[in-house]
N, C-alpha and C positions, 0 to 999 in steps of 0.2 A: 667651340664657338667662342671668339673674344666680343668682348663687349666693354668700346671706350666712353667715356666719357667726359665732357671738359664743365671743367665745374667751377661756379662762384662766388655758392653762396651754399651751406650745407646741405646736400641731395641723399636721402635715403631712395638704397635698391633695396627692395624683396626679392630674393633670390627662392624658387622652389621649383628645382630642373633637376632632370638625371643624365644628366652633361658637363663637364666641366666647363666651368664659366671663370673667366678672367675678366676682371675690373681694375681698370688702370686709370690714375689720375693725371691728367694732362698738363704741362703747364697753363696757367695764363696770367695775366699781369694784375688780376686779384688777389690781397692777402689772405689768411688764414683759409684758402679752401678745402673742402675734405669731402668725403664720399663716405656713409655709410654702410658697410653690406651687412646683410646678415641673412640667415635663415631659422627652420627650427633647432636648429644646434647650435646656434651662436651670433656672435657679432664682431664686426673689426672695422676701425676706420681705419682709415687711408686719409692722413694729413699733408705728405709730401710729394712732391708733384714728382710723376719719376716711380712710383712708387705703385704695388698693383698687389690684390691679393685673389686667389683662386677658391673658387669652391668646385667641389668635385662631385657632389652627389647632398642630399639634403638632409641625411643623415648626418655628415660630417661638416665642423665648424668651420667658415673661412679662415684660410691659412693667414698664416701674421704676414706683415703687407713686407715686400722686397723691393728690392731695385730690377727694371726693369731695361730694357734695352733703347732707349726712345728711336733712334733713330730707325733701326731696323724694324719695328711699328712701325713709320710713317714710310718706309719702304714699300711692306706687303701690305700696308692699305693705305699706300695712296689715292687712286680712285676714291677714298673718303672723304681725306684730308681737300683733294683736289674741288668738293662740290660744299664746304664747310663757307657758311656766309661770310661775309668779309669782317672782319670785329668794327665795333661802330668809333664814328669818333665824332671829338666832342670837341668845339669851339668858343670861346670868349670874347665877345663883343662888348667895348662898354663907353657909354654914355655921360653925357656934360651932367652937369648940378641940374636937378630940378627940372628935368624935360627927358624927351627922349628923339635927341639929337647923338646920332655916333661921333666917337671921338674919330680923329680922322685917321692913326693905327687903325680902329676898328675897321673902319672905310674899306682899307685895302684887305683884310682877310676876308670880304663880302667873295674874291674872284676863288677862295681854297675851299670857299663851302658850297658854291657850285660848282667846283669840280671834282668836288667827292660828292655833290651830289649824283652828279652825271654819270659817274664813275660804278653807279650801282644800278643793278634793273628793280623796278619799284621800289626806290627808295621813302623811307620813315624819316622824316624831319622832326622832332620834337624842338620848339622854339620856346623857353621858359627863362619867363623876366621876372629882374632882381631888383630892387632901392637897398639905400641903405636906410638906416634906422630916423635920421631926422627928418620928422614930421610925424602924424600921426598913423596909425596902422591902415586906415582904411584908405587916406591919401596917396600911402605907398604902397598898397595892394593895386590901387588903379594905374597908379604909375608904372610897377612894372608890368602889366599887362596893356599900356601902351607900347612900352617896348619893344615886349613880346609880338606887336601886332604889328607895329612898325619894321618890324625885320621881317614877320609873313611876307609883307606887302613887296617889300624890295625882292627877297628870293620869289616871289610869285611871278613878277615883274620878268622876270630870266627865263620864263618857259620851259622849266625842269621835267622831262617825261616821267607819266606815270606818279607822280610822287605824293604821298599824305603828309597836311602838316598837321600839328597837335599843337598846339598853343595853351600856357599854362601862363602862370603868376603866384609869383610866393608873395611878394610885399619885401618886407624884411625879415623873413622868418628864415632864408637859408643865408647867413652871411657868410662871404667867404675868409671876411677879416671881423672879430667880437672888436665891435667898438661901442656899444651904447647905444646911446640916441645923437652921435657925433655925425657929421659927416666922413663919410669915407669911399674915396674912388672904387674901389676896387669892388665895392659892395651893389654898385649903379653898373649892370651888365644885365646880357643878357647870353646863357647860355645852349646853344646849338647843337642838339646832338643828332648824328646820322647813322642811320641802321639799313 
């Protein structure tokens, strides 16, 4: 029995079978990912994607991780590969000085984020707004949760099937540019992500 996995943030397996068991690490466009295996005999990570190690029985320690064949994986389990969610994706909308008016760029990627809405059967909208630093915290914690709100309102507007939104607000606490208490464009968004 194989047994894949795509990983993107450090996964420990407990491995305790009397089967050979292979773990192989998948790419995906996160850095540093890795898979932990181990049993009563041992342990081995698996850091590089490509890369897979075998346990054979739980007596004996996972083997040191190799190079795998990826293609011919996605061959004999396609059928997998073929029912694997779509990877989500994630869009940047941003916002005039001090309100939560879209800049008009913003405007036109309103029509790619419902068509990857649409594009998904129940889709997850998570809508999380941003300020930048000038003003004070609690100012710009409602700020970007107008944002946030104000972009609900417009995708809700479109009649997207099936779909949850999540609506959040940082304030200025995730900037994407360190600038202070400055003003800064890049910082007044509001980020989009679809699952």
């Amino acid at each position: 029995m194989e047994l894949f996995l795509v990983i993107s943030v450090v996964f420990v397996v407990l491995l305790n079978i009397s089967t050979t068991t292979t773990v192989t690490l998948l790419p995906d466009e996160k850095e540093n990912s890795q898979i932990t295996v181990f049993n009563e005999s041992g342990t081995q990570v698996v850091d590089k994607s490509g890369n897979a190690v075998t346990v054979a029985s739980k007596s004996l320690s996972p083997t040191p991780p190799n190079a795998v064949d990826l293609e011919k994986i996605k061959l004999e389990h396609a059928s997998l590969f073929a029912i694997q969610p779509k990877k989500s994706e994630t869009f940047l909308l941003y916002f005039e000085n001090n309100g939560a008016q879209l800049l008009t760029d913003s405007k036109l990627i309103i029509a790619d984020i419902i068509t990857s809405a649409n594009g998904r059967s129940s889709p997850i909208i998570n809508i999380i707004g941003h300020s930048d630093a000038a003003g004070s915290s609690e100012y710009n914690l409602t700020l970007s949760l107008n944002r946030a709100t104000a972009v609900a309102k417009l995708l809700q507007s479109e009649n997207i099937k099936d779909v949850e939104y999540r609506i959040d607000s940082y304030g200025e606490n995730d900037p994407l540019v360190k600038s202070g208490k400055e003003i800064e464009p890049k910082n007044r968004r509001v980020e989009v992500q679809i699952w």
